[in-house]
Each structure stands twice: as structure tokens, then as C-alpha cells.
N, C-alpha and C positions, 0 to 999 in steps of 0.2 A: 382239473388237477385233483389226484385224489392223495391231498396231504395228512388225512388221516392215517395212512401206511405208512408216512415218515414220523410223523410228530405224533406221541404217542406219550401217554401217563411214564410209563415204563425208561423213556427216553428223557422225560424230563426228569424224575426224581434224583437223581445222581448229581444236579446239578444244583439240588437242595440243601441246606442243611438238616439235618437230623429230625429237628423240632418242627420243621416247616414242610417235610414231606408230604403231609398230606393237602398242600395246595399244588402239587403235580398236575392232576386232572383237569382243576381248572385252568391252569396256567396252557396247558394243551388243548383242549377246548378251545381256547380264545384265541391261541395263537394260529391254531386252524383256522376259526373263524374271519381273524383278521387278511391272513393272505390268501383263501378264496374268493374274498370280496375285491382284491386286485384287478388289474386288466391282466389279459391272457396273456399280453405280451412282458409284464413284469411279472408274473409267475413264471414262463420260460425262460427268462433271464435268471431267476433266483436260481431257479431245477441247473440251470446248464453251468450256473458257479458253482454250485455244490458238486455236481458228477465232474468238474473239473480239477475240484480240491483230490489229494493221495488219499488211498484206501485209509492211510496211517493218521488221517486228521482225527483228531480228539472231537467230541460233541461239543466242548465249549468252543474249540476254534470253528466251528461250524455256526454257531450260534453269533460269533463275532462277524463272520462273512454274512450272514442274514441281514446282522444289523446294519451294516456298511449300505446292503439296497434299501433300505426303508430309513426315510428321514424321521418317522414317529421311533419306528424301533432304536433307530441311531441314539434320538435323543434319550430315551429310557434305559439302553446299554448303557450311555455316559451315569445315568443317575442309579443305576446297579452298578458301577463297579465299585459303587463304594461302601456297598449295602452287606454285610456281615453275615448275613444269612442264606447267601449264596456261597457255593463250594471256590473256594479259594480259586483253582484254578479256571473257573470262570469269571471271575475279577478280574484275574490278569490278563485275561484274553482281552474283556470289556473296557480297562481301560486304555487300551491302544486307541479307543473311539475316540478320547479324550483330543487327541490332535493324528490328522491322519495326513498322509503323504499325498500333495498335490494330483487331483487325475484329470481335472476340465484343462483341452486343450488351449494353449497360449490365446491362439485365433480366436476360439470362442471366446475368453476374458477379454480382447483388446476390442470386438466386436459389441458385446456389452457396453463397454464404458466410452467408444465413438458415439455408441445410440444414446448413451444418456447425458453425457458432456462435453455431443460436438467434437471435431477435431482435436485430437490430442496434441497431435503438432502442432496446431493455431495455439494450444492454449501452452504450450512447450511445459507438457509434461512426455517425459522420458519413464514407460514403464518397464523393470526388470524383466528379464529373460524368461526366467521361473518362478512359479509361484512359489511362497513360504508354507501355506499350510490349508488346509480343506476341513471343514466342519459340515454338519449334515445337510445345511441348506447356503452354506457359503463360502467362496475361496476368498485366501486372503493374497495377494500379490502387493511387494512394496513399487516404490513410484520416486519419482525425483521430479520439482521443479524449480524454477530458476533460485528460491531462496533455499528451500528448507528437502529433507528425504520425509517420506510422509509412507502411508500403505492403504492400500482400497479394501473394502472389503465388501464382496461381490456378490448376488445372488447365482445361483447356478441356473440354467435356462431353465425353463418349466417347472422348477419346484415353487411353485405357489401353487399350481395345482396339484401336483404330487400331493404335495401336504394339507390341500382343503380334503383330495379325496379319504387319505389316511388319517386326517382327522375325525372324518365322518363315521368311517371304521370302525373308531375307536369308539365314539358314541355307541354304537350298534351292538358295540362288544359289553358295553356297560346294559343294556337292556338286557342284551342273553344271559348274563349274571344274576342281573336282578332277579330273571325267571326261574332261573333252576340253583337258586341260595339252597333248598332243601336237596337236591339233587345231588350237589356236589360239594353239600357240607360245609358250606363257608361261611361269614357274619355275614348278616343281612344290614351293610349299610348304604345303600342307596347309588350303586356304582354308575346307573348311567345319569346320576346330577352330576357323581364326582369327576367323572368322566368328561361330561361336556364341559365344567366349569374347566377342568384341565385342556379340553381341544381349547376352549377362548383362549385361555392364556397363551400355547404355544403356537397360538396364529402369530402371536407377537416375534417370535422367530424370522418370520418374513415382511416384517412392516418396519423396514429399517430405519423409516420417521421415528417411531416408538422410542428404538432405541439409541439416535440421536438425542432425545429430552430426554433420555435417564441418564448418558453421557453427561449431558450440559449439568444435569441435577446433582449428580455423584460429583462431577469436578467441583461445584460450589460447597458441598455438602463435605468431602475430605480436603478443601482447599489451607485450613490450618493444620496439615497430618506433613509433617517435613516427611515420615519414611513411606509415605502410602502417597501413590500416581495413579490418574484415570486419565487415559490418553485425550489427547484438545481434538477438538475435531477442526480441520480446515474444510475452506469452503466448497470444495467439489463434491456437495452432499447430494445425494438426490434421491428417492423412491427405492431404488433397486440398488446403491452404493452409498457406500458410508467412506468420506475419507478422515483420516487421522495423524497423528502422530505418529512415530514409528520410534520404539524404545526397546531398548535394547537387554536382554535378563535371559533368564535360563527358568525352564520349568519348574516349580517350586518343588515337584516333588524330584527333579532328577538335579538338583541344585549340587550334592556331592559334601552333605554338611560332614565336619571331620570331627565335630566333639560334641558332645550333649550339651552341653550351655549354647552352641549356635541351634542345635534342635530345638531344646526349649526358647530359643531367642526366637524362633521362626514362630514357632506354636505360639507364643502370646502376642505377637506381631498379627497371626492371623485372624486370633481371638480380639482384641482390643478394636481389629479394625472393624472385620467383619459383625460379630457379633455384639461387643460392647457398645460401640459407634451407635448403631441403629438402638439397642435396647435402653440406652441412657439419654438417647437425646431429649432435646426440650420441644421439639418441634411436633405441631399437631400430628404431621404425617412425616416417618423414617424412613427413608429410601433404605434398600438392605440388595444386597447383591443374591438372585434367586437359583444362581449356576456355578457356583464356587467351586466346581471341580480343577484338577492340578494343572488342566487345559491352558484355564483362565486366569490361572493366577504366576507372574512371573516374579523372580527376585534379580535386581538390577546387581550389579560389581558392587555396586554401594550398600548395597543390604536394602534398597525401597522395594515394596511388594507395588506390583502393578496391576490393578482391576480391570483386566481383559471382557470383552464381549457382554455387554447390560441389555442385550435385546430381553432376557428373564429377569423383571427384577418385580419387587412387590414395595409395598410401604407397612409398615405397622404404625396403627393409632395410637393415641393415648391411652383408651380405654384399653388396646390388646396389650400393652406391654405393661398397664396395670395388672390386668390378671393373671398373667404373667411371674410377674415378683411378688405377687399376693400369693400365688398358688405355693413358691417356691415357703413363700414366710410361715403360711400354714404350714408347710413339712418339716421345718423348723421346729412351731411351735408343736408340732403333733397334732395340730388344728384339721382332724377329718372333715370337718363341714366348709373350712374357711376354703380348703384345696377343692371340694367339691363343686364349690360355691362359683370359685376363679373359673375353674374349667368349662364348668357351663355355661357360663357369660361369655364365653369364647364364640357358643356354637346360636346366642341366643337371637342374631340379627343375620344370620347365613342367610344369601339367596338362596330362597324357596328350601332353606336348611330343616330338617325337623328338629324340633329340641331332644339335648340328648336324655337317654332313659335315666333318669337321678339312680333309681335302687341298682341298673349295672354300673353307673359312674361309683355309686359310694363301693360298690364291692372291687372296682379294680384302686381307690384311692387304697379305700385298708388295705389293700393285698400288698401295694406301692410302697406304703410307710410299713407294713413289717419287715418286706424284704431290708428296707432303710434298716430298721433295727433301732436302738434307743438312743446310741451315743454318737451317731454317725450321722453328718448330715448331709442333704439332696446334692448328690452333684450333678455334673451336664449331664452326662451320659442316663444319669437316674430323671430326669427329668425328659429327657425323651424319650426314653421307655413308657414312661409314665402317658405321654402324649400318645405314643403307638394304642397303646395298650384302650387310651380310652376313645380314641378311633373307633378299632378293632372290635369292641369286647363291650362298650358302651354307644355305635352310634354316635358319637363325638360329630357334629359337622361343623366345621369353621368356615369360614372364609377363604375362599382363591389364596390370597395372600398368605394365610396363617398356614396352608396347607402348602404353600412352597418352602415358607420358611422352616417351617420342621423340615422337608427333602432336603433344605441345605444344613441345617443341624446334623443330619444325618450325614451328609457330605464330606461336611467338616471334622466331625468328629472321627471319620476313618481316617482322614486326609492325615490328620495330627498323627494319628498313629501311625501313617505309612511313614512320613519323613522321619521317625524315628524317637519321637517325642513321649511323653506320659498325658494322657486324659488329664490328669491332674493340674498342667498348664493350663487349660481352659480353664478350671473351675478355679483355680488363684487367679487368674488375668481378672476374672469375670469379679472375684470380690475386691479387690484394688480396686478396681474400675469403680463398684459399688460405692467405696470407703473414700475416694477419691471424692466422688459427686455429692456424698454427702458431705463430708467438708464444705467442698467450696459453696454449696447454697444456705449454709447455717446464716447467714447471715441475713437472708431471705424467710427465714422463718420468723424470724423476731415483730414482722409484719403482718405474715401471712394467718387465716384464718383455721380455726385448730383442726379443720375438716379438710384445709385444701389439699389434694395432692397433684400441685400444677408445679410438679417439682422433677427431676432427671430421674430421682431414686423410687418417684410414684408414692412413697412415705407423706403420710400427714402427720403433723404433731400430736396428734391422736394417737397414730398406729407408736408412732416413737417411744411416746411416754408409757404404752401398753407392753413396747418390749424390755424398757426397761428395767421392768418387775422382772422380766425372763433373762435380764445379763448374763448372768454367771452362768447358765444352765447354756444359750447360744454360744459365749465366748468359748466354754469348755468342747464343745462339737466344733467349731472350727479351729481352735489349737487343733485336734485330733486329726484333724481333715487335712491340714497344713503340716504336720509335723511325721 
């Protein structure tokens, strides 16, 4: 197939934003590279959906139908639609991936889950007529049996190879980068490590054991949250099917909120769980939901948010979510080497990671805190900039984990803004939450040693009594920030 005639610099750039045109070429490149390396028979598949689509189709809905045949691309349209530096109108297209209309026939689901759970009838389970909803490697079909309504959710036949081969792809696509970084003008950070660290993770996609024990993890882990649900799993679990609960909500982002107080109710709802939850815990390792698009997240009649689909999820350490609120406190105090200092310790234990280059990390922190300005201080959204940026710009390599959790920062942070809410709900959620934990562990300090910080807020009585010299000068940045 010669998809170089199709897919073209020229054809990608429109679908850029402004500042970001000049990753057209590679973005075309690779996506060349990636669907000639298909079988001939899923390339004429793609070729005959496309000559099937109206003359009148737009290039983003063309781009949406690609993503539909490819489970890697599927997954990556979900995590572009919420990415701001794509043209609006390809977001809209891309988040239709988010949850897509049943296509595996009946037969084949009831054929699956005979082969994996024996007689249906023997076991008098009654499964629905129609499936509920299709994602890139799995249908979901709800079920009834003699107690309780419950819902499977299915692999699709042969996508474990699909996705071993398109994962491999993707690898091969990280090499071609690495080769021609001067060619096509891009940072040189190491895309076929980042690349493969990314295929390991979204094997976990089709290893539905995986995400059985992040289910079981996340239920124990949000079990004291009255308005946050993670579906119970029942016992029809197996390899290739996951059974659960089946609850009942509307998609968060198409929920139909009618006043800005339930907007910001939602935005700090999703903030407190998702992100507050995991960054203030006490526990060595935070479970953190790694796919938080609108897909996955429902809101019940009652107002509970419900944690859909944890086959992606990551943990953060203690050390990560130290450097973390270290990084954030340097920006605070204007502390360029403290922020420097956090960021690096992020990248400094990466599988086979390089450390990052210090003189471009210090040149994008300064660059960071001036944008900050004097009286204003770090919010989300400057904080993940900040992260991007020393990716990008510095060689930053973190961790699998750290590196999904920023994609859902990034997730979350449009999400807020699509149901209609202000950025500024994350970053109040986020310092309640703060102001909350330290509270309640004051009490714990009075014991604890002036160095420790085996604390939710990562604070030692060191760092404390060191900002305390800085009160008035913090207090007056976050009046401003807040008001």
C-alpha cells in the first residue's frame, strides 16, 4: 500500500494547533510507518473504510474511522481527545472513541463466554439481547442471574494478537524517531524506551486478571468515599472476562449539569477523588486511575461518580508524590534549584532512564516561574506544563507510572473544562485537600522526628517551620489565587 499518497505533512498540519505544526512530518512519518507494517489484509480493510466514507467527510472524521480499526490507535485517539493542542474539531471526532456502539455479533459474545464459563444455562445466567457498549479491545454486554443484574466484559476474538502485533509497531516506530530526531527536528528524548515502556503497559489492556486486582485494589482503596463507586466484581471472572456489577449513571461529561455550582460540584468531586485520593495518601504505594477519560467515568441519580474500566491504572510512591509537592513548594517559595532538584529525582531511578540534562531542566524551570510571575502561584494546569515542558525540552524520563499519570492530568484537566467548570476548581480542591491533611496529622508531629516526612502532606517539621518565615508572602499568593 503506498500510504504515503494518503497521509502526508500537508494533511496532517490542519489538524495541529498553531504552535505545534511543526510536528506534522513526524506525526506523518510514523503513522505511515505504523500501518505498513499491518497485514495486507488490515490495510485493505482500512483503504475500503475510507473509499466508503462521503467525498464531504472532514480529515478529522477520517482520522476517527482509522482509529476505530486499530486498537493502539483507538487507544491514543481516547487520550488525544482531550489534548488542547489538537484542532478542536478533531477532539470532537476523537472523543466519540470514548464509548462506541456495540459491533461484535451477539453469537460471537455468547460463544466467548460458553468457552470460558461453561454452559450459561447450567449456570442460569440470562445474557441481554444487545450489547451496552464496545471499547478498543472489549465489548461490554449486561447479564442477569438468579440474585443480582451484573455485566461482562468481554475480549473481542483475536485482539490479543492484534494488539501484541501493534504493539510491536509501535516500538519500531520509537526507533525510526530516535534515527532521524535531526531530520525531522524534534527533541531527542529517547522514544523507542518510551515507546516500549508504553507497549508493556497497554498489554495490560488485554490481561483482564491485571485488572481484576486493581478493581479489588481501588474498591478497598475508595471504600470510605460515600459519593465515589468502583464496580464489585462477581465471581464469573476468568482470563478473557471480567464480571461485575452493573450501576447505573450517565456519562459525566453528558450528565446535563444546569448551574455552575453542580459544575464546580462535579470538578472538585473529580479532583478530590481522582487526584487528591492518590497524592495525599499515606500508603507506600497509591493506586491512581491511569484512563480517566469521560468514557469511564459515570455520575449515578445520586450524584456518586463511578470508576469504570482500571485495566490502566499506575501507583505513585512516596518518594514520587514527595517531589511532587516539593516541586510545587519550590514554585511557591521561587526556590529554582528546590523545583529543579524534585524534578530530577522523578527521572533519577527510570528503567534504563537517562538522567535528565540539569542546565535544560534549570532553563525550562526559570522559564516556568517567570511565566508564574511574582504574586501568583503554581496551579494544576502550570504544573503540567511544567511537566510537558521538561519532558520535551529537558529529557525528563520518569517512570511508566509517572508518565501515565501526567496523560491523566492532562485528561482530567480538559475533562474539567468540557463539563463546564473553571481550572480553578482543581487547584482549590487540591489545597483543601492539602489543608485538610495537615490538620488532621498535627498531631502526629508532636512525635515524629524533625526530618520525617512519613506524613500525607510529604511536609517535615523542618520544611514547616522553614515556611513559616515565608507565611505572609504564601498566604498573600493564595488569597489571590482564590479570590
Amino acid at each position: 500500500m503506498h500510504w504515503h499518497a494518503l497521509i502526508h505533512e500537508a494533511s496532517v498540519q490542519p489538524l495541529l494547533a498553531a504552535d505545534y505544526a511543526h510536528f506534522a512530518r513526524p506525526i506523518s512519518e510514523a503513522l505511515v510507518a505504523f500501518l505498513s507494517g499491518l497485514p495486507q489484509g488490515a490495510q485493505q480493510e482500512i483503504l475500503a473504510t475510507q473509499a466508503a466514507l462521503p467525498s464531504t467527510a472532514t480529515t478529522a472524521e477520517r482520522v476517527r474511522r482509522l482509529a476505530q480499526q486499530c486498537p493502539v490507535l483507538h487507544k491514543l485517539g481516547q487520550t488525544l481527545a482531550r489534548d488542547r493542542r489538537l484542532d478542536p474539531s478533531l477532539r470532537c471526532e476523537l472523543r466519540a472513541l470514548e464509548t462506541l456502539p456495540p459491533s461484535v455479533p451477539l453469537a460471537t459474545i455468547r460463544a466467548t463466554l460458553d468457552q470460558e464459563l461453561g454452559s450459561l444455562d447450567g449456570l442460569g445466567i440470562r445474557v441481554d439481547t444487545q450489547a451496552i457498549a464496545e471499547a478498543s479491545v472489549a465489548v461490554v454486554i449486561g447479564y442477569q442471574d438468579a440474585r443480582r443484574r451484573g455485566v461482562f466484559k468481554v475480549l473481542k476474538p483475536g485482539i490479543e494478537e492484534r494488539l501484541a502485533l501493534e504493539l510491536e509497531l509501535l516500538r519500531r516506530i520509537g526507533t525510526l524517531l530516535d534515527e532521524r530526531c535531526d531530520a525531522l527536528a524534534i527533541p531527542k528524548i529517547g522514544y523507542e524506551e518510551v515507546f516500549r515502556r508504553v507497549r508493556d503497559k497497554l498489554h495490560d489492556e488485554v490481561r483482564l486478571g491485571v485488572e481484576q486486582r486493581h478493581l479489588a485494589l481501588a474498591a478497598a482503596q475508595y471504600a470510605g468515599r460515600s459519593r465515589v463507586q468502583v464496580p464489585g466484581l462477581h465471581e464469573y471472572c476468568t482470563a478473557r472476562v471480567t464480571a461485575m456489577e452493573r450501576v447505573a449513571g450517565r456519562k459525566i461529561s453528558e450528565h446535563g449539569h444546569t448551574s455552575m455550582r453542580e459544575r464546580r460540584d462535579t470538578a472538585q468531586l473529580l479532583a478530590s477523588t481522582l487526584l487528591a485520593q492518590p497524592l495525599f495518601s499515606t500508603q507506600e504505594r497509591a493506586l491512581f486511575h491511569g484512563d480517566p477519560h469521560a468514557g469511564n467515568l459515570l455520575l449515578t441519580p445520586d450524584g456518586r461518580l463511578v470508576l469504570l474500566d482500571w485495566s490502566l491504572a499506575g501507583t505513585l510512591r512516596q518518594r514520587d508524590r514527595e517531589a511532587m509537592v516539593h516541586a510545587v513548594l519550590g514554585a511557591l517559595l521561587r526556590d529554582e534549584r528546590l523545583v529543579v532538584d524534585m524534578l530530577a529525582a522523578l527521572s533519577d531511578d527510570a528503567p534504563a532512564g537517562r538522567p535528565a540534562d540539569k542546565a535544560a531542566l534549570r532553563a525550562v524551570v526559570r522559564e516556568a516561574l517567570r511565566r508564574l510571575g511574582y504574586d501568583r502561584p503554581p496551579s494544576f494546569s502550570w504544573l503540567v506544563g511544567l511537566l510537558d515542558a521538561a519532558v520535551e525540552q529537558a529529557g525528563l524520563t520518569a517512570r511508566t507510572d509517572l508518565l501515565m499519570f501526567r496523560k491523566a492530568l492532562h485528561t482530567l484537566n480538559d475533562l474539567v473544562v468540557d463539563i463546564g467548570a473553571s481550572e480553578r476548581s482543581l487547584d482549590l480542591t487540591l489545597f483543601l485537600g492539602f489543608a485538610e491533611n495537615l490538620v488532621a496529622e498535627w498531631p502526629q508531629r508532636w512525635l515524629a522526628a524533625p526530618d520525617s516526612r512519613a506524613f500525607a502532606t510529604r511536609l517535615s517539621n523542618l520544611d514547616l517551620t522553614g515556611l513559616m518565615f515565608q507565611y505572609p508572602l504564601l498566604a498573600a499568593r493564595f488569597w489571590t489565587a482564590l479570590t
